[in-house]
C-alpha positions, 0 to 999 in steps of 0.5 A: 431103580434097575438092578444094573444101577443099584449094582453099580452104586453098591460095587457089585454085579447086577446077578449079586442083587437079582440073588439078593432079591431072590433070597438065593444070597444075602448081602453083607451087612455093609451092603445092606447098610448102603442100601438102607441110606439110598432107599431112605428106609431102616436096616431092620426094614429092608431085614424084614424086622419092621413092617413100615418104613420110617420116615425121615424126621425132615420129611414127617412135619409135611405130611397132610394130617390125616396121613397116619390113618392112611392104610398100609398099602395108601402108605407104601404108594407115598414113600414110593412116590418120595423114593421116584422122586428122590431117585430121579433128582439124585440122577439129575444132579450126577449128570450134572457133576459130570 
């Protein structure tokens, strides 16, 4: 996802997230919390208050055995590969509503 996309999902400009991303500002806790639903991940995640994110309790009963023995970084490759995937269908389905 671009700045300009999430920047339009949220209602602000793509330079307010650039600033977020930056660390030059920080989001309200309405962004964050709209951020935290779109990305799938907990507000204390996106805050830095977790180390991992959680998965969604829908999604963790398919997950092959083996997964929680996974590395941290096998782990973050996972959620990212969930969250393109997640992403380009939400895509899909508002074109298709529109």
């Amino acid at each position: 996802m671009t700045q300009k996309e999430l920047a339009d999902i949220l209602g602000v400009t793509d330079a307010a997230i650039g600033m977020w991303e930056n660390a030059r500002r920080e989001p309200d806790v309405e962004h964050i919390k709209k951020m935290a639903t779109i990305f799938g991940v907990t507000t204390d995640y996106l805050i830095g208050q977790a180390d991992t994110r959680d998965l969604p309790q829908t999604v963790a009963p398919y997950l092959p055995e083996g997964f929680e023995e996974l590395p941290p970084e096998a782990k973050e490759e996972i959620f990212a590969i969930i969250d393109y995937v997640m992403t380009k269908y939400r895509k899909k389905e508002g074109d298709e509503n529109q």
